[in-house]
C-alpha positions in Angstrom: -9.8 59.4 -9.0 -8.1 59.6 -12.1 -4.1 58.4 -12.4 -2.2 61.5 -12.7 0.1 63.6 -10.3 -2.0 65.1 -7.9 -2.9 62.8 -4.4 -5.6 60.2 -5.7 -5.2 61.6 -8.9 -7.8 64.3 -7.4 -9.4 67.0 -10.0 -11.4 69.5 -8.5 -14.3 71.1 -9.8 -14.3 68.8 -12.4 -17.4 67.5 -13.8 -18.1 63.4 -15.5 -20.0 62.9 -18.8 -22.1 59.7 -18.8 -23.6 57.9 -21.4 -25.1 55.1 -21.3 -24.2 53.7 -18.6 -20.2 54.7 -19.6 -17.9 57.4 -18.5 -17.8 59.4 -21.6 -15.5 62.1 -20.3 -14.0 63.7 -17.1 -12.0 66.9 -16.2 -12.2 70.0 -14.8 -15.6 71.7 -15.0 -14.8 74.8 -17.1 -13.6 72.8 -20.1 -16.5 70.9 -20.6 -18.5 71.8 -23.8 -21.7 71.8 -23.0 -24.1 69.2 -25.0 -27.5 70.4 -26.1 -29.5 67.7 -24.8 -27.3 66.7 -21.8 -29.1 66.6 -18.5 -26.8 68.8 -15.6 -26.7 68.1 -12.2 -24.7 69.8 -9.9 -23.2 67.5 -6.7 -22.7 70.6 -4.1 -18.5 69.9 -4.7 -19.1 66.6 -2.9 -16.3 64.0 -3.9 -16.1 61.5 -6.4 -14.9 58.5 -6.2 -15.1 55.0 -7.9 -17.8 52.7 -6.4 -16.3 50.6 -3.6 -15.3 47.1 -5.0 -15.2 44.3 -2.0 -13.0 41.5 -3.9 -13.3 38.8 -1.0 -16.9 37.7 0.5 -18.6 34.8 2.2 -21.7 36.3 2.4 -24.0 33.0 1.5 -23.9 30.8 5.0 -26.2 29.7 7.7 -25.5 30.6 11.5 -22.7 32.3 13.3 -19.6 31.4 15.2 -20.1 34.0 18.4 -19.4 31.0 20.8 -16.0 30.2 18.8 -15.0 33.9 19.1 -15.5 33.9 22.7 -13.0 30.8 22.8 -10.2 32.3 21.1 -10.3 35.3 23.2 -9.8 33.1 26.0 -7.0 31.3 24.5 -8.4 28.6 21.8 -6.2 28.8 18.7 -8.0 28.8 15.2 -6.1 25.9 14.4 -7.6 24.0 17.3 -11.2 24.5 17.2 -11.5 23.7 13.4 -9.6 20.2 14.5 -12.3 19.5 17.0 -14.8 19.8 14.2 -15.4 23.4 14.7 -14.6 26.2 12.4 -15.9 26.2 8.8 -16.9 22.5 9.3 -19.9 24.4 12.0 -20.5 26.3 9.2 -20.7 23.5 6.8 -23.2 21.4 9.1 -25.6 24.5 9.3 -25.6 26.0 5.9 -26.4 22.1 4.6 -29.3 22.5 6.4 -30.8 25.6 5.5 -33.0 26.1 2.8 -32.3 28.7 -0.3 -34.7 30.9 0.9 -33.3 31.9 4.3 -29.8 31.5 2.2 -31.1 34.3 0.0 -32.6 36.7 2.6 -29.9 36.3 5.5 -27.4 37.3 2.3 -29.2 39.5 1.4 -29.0 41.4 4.5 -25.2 41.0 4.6 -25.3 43.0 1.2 -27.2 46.0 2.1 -24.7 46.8 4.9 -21.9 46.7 2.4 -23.8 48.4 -0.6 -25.2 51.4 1.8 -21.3 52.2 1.8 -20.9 52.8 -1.7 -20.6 49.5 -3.1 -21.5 48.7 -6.2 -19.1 45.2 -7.2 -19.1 42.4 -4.9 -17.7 38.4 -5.0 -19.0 36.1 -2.9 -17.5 32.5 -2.2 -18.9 29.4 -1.8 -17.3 26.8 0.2 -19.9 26.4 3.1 -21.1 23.3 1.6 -18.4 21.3 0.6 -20.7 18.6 -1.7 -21.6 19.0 -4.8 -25.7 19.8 -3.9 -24.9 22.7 -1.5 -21.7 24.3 -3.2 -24.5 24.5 -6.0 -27.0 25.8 -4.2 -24.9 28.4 -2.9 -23.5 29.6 -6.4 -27.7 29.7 -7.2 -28.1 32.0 -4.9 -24.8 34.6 -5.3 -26.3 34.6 -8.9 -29.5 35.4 -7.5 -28.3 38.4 -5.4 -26.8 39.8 -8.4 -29.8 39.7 -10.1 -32.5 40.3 -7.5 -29.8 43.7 -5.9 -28.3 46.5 -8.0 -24.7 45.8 -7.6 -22.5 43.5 -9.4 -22.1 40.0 -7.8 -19.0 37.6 -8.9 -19.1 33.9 -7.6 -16.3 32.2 -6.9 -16.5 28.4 -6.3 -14.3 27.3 -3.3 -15.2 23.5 -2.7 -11.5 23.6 -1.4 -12.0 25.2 1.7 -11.5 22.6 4.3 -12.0 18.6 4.3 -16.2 17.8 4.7 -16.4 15.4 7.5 -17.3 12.7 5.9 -14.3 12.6 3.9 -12.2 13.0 7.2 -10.3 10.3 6.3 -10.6 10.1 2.8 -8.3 13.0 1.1 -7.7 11.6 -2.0 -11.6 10.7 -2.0 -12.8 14.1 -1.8 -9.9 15.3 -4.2 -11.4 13.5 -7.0 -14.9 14.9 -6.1 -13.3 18.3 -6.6 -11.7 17.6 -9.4 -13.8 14.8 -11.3 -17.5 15.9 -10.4 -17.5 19.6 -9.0 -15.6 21.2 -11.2 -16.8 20.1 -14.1 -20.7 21.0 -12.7 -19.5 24.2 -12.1 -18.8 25.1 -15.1 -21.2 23.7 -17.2 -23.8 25.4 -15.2 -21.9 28.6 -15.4 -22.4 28.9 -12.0 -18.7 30.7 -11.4 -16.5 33.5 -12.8 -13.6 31.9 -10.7 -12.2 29.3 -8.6 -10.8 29.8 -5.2 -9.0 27.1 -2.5 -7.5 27.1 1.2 -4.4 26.3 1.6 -2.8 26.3 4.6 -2.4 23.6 7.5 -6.0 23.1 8.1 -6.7 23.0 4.7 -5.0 21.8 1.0 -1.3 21.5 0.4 0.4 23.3 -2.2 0.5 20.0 -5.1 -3.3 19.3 -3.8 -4.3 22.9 -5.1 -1.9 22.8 -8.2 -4.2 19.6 -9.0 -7.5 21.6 -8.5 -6.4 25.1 -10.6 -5.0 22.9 -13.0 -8.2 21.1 -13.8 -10.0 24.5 -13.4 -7.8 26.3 -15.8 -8.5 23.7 -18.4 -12.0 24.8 -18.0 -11.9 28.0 -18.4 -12.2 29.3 -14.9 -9.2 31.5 -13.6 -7.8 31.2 -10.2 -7.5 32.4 -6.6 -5.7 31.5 -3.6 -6.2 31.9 0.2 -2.3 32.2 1.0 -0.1 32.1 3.6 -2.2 33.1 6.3 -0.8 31.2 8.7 2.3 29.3 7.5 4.3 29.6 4.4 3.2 26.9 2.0 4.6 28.4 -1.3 0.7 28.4 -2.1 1.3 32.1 -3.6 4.1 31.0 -5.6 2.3 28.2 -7.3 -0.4 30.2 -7.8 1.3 33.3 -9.5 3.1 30.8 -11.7 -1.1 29.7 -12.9 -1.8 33.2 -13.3 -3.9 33.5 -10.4 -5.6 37.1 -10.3 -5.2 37.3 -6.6 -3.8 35.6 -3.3 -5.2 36.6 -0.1 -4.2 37.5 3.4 -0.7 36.7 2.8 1.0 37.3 6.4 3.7 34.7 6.2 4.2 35.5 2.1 8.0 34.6 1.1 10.3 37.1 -0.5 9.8 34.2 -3.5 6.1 34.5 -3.2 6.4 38.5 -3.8 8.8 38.0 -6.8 6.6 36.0 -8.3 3.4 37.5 -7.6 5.0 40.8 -8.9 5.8 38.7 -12.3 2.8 37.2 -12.7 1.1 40.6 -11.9 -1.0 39.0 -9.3 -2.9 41.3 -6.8 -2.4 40.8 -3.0 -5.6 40.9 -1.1 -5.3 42.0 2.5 -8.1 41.2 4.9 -7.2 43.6 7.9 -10.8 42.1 9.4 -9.4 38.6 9.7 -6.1 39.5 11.5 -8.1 42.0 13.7 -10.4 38.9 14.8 -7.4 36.3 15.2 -5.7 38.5 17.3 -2.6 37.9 14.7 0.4 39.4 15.5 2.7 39.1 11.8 1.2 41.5 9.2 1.8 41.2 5.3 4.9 42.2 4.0 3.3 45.5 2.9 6.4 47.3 2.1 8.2 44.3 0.4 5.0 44.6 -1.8 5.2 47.9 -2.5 8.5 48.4 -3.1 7.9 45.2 -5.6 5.1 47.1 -7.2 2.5 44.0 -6.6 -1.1 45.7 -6.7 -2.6 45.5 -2.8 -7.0 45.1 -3.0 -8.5 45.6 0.3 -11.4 43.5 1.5 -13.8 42.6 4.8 -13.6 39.0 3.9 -16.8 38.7 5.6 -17.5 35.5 6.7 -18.9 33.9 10.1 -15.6 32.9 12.1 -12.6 34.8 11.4 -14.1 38.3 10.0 -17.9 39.2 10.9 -17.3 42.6 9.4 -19.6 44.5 7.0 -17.9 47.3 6.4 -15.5 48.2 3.2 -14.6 51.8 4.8 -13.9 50.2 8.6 -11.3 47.6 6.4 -10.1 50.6 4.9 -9.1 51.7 8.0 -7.8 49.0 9.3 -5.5 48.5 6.5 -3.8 51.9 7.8 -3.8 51.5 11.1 -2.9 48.2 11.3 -0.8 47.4 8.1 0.8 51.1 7.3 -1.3 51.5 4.3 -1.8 55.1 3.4 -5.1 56.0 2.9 -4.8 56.6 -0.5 -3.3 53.0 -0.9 -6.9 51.8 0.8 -8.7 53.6 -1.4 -7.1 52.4 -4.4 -7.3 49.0 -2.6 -11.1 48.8 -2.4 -11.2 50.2 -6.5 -9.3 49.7 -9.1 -7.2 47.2 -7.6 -9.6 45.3 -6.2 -11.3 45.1 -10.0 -8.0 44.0 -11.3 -8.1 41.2 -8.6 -11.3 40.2 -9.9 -9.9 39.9 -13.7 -12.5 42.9 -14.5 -10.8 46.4 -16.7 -14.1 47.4 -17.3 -14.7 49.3 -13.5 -12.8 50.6 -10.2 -11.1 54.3 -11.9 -13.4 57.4 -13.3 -12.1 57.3 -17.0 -13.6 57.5 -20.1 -14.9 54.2 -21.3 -15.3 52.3 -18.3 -18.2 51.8 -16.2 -20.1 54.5 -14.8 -20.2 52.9 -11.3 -19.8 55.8 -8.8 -19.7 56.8 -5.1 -20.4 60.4 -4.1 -19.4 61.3 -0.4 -20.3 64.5 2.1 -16.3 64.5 2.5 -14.0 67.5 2.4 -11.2 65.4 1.6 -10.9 61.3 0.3 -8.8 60.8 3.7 -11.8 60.7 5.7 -12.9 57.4 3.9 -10.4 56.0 5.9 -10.2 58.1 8.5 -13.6 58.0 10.6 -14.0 54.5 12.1 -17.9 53.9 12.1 -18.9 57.0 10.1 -20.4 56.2 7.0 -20.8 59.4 4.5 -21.7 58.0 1.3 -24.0 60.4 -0.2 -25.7 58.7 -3.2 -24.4 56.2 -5.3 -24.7 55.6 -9.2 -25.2 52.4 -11.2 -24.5 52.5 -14.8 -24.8 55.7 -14.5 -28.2 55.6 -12.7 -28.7 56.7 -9.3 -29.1 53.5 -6.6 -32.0 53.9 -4.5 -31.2 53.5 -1.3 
């Protein structure tokens, strides 16, 4: 998937040079000079591609919400069960209560669905814990995937995901926890590669999260933002204007928002999983962000309540069918622009110097990545240049 004119920037019969554990070159087959002590192995013509990159996770919790999905198809609104201590607060109660090891190995799981499709990146959020012990302990153990698994794991810290009960009534209390005490744990243990919030309704205002990048930024930590999912906050605008890498979901994004996400060169996440599960209705402004030329990652956003998916191809499709991507947008989506909205050049396109993270597939043609709801036709993957075991 190389830029250049042809759809996906395709090359056929082409053949990739790696060494150690880099792309060294790529091109068609029959102008490859043939190395001495190079090892040959021939793919059958299979395609390709990148390994998949899944740029929004929240893979480390305890429990599930089945009961709260069967409420909302019977008419309960997001909005109300997380205000009747529901929602990520159920989540929050039972992930303070496991222990690391069934934290680890229920994760883990998780991550073996997503990797078996080709992936070979994944972040994973925090935000289940929502005190300073258990936001740790959940960054200990994304760290722990990524060194246990063979895949790439970035942590991102989101202590602002909703208000923990106890500080119900106490905003400005748990504010300063964020800022004052978490933060600053977080990065000394070098726990996190970025920080993430909520903001929306149910969650942080606008100036609240300006307060918490801020104080992140000054630590080193670049930014994220859940945005606009349900209202429009002028959380992305904020955000751009920090240099966030990415702000996700984005269904009620402003025309300001896309300006200044497209000046800021911000990615827009979509998470086609999480409108699927809501039963939303407004989609993101796809073509306003096209036509803006903002970057558009595609992700499961796996997490308990809004988007039990663990699947990168089925939100690949879902992107298409239910947001107009075009397949070779989703594609794109779930590489190299979902590595840019990680802040990470080094992975997500096959060119010469970058990571050596690959995905073959028993495809005729890359529109079947998208194409096949529930088929899953990764064919082997590579790691550095090093076949994965499956």
């Amino acid at each position: 998937m190389q830029a250049g004119g042809a759809p996906y920037g395709l090359v056929r019969n082409a053949g990739i040079r790696i060494r150690n554990g880099r792309i060294a070159w790529v091109g068609a087959a029959a102008g490859r000079e043939e190395q001495p002590t190079e090892e040959r192995l021939d793919l059958g013509g299979r395609l390709v591609t990148p390994g998949l990159i899944d740029c929004h996770t929240h893979l480390v919790y305890a429990g599930n919400r089945a009961n709260e999905w069967s409420r909302r198809l019977a008419g309960a609104t997001y909005e109300e069960i997380a205000r009747e201590g529901g929602g990520i607060a159920s989540t929050v109660r039972a992930t303070r209560e496991a222990v690391d090891d069934d934290l680890l190995d229920t994760a883990r799981d998780r991550l073996h669905a997503l990797m078996a499709e080709g992936l070979t990146t994944v972040e994973i959020k925090s935000g289940y814990g929502l005190d300073l012990e258990t936001e740790l302990r959940m960054l200990r153990v994304a760290r722990k995937l990524g060194r246990k698994e063979n895949v790439d794991v970035i942590a991102t810290f989101l202590g602002a995901h909703a208000l923990p009960p106890e500080h119900g009534d106490n905003r400005e209390g748990y504010l300063r926890l964020l800022v004052e005490d978490m933060l600053p744990a977080v990065a000394a243990e070098g726990l996190a590669d970025a920080v993430d919030a909520y903001c929306e309704g149910v969650a942080f205002t606008t100036d609240e999260v300006g307060e918490i990048f801020e104080r992140a930024r000054a630590l080193g930590l670049p930014v994220r933002l859940h945005a606009e999912q349900f209202s429009d906050s002028g959380g992305a605008a904020m955000a751009a204007s920090l240099g966030a890498l990415s702000c996700d979901h984005l269904e009620y994004l402003s025309p300001e928002g896309i300006d200044a996400m497209a000046s800021a060169g911000t990615v827009a996440v979509l998470a086609p999983g999480a409108y699927y599960y809501l039963g939303e209705t407004r989609k993101p402004p796809v073509e306003a962000l096209r036509a803006a030329g903002v970057p558009m990652a595609v992700s499961t956003d796996h997490n308990p309540g809004t988007s039990p998916m663990l699947s990168l191809l089925a939100a690949m499709n879902m992107a298409c069918v239910l947001f107009g991507l075009t397949p070779e947008e989703a594609l794109r989506g779930a590489t190299v622009n979902a590595a840019r909205a990680l802040g990470l050049n080094d992975r997500g396109s096959i060119v010469r110097g970058k990571r050596a993270d690959l995905a073959v597939w028993d495809v005729q043609s890359p529109d079947e990545l998208s194409y096949a709801l529930g088929s899953n036709p990764c064919y082997r993957v590579y790691k550095n240049g090093v076949p994965r075991e499956s």
